[in-house]
C-alpha positions in Angstrom: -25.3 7.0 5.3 -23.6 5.8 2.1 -21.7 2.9 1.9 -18.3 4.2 1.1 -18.9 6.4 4.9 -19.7 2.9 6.6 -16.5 1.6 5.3 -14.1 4.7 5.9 -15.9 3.9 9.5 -14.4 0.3 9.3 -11.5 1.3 8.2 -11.0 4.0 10.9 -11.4 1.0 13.6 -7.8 -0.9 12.1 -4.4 0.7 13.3 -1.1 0.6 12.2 1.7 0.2 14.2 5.1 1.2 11.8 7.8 -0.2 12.2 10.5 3.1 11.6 13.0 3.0 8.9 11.6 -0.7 7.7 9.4 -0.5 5.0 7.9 -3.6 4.1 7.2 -2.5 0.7 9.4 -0.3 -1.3 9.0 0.3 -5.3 12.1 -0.3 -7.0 14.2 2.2 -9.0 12.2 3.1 -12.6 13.2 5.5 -15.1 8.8 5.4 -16.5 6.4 3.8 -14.3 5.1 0.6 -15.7 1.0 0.0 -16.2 0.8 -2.1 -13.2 2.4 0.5 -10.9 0.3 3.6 -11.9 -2.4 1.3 -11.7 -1.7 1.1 -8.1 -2.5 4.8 -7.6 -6.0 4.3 -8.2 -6.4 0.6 -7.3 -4.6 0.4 -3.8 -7.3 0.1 -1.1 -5.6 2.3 1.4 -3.8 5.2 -0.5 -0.3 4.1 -0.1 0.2 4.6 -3.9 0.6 8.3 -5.4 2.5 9.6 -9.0 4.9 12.6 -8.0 4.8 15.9 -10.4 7.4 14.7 -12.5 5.5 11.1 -13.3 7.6 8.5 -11.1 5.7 6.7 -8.6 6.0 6.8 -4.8 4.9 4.6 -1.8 4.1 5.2 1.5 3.6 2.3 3.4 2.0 3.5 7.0 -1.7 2.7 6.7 -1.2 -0.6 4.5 -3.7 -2.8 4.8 -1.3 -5.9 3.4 -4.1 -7.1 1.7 -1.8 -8.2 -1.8 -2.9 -5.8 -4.3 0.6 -4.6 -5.1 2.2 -8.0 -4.5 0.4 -9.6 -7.3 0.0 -7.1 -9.7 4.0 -6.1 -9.2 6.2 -8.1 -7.6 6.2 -10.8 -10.5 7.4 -8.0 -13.0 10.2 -6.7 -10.7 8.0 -3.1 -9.7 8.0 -3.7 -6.2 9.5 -5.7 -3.5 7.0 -6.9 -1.0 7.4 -8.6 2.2 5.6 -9.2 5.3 6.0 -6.4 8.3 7.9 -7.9 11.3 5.9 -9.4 14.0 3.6 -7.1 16.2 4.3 -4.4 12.9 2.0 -3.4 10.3 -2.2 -3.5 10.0 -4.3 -4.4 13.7 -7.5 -5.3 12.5 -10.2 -4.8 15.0 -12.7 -6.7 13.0 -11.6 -9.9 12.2 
């Protein structure tokens, strides 16, 4: 079994309770995506990140694991606005 099966195991164990129509992360407006944020289509550990057909960039925040990725590469330039879900919202780790 290869590593990256053992952690998609892990991973599987976690869930995510959303909390509807409250985002705790949203991308702000952009005419061009900057570095940073396409970065975060490769770079985010749980897929949240994806670049639409015509080039902007998206977020879907279910599944986040709120693990800061975004936060520090973004949020200082003004690409995202990141806060922390409400309580009993967001990631449920099982391990740890």
């Amino acid at each position: 079994m290869s590593l990256a099966a053992r952690v998609e195991e892990k991973l599987f164990q976690n869930r995510y309770l959303v909390d509807a129509g409250k985002p705790h992360i949203a991308i702000r407006p952009h005419e061009k995506p900057s570095e940073n944020l396409l970065a975060m289509t490769r770079i985010c550990p749980a897929g949240c990140y994806s670049e639409t057909s015509s080039g902007q960039v998206e977020i879907t925040p279910d599944g986040c694991l709120e693990c800061g990725t975004c936060r520090v590469l973004c949020e200082v330039a003004g690409d995202v606005v990141w806060n922390y879900p409400r309580g009993g919202f967001g990631i449920l780790f099982k391990f740890g």
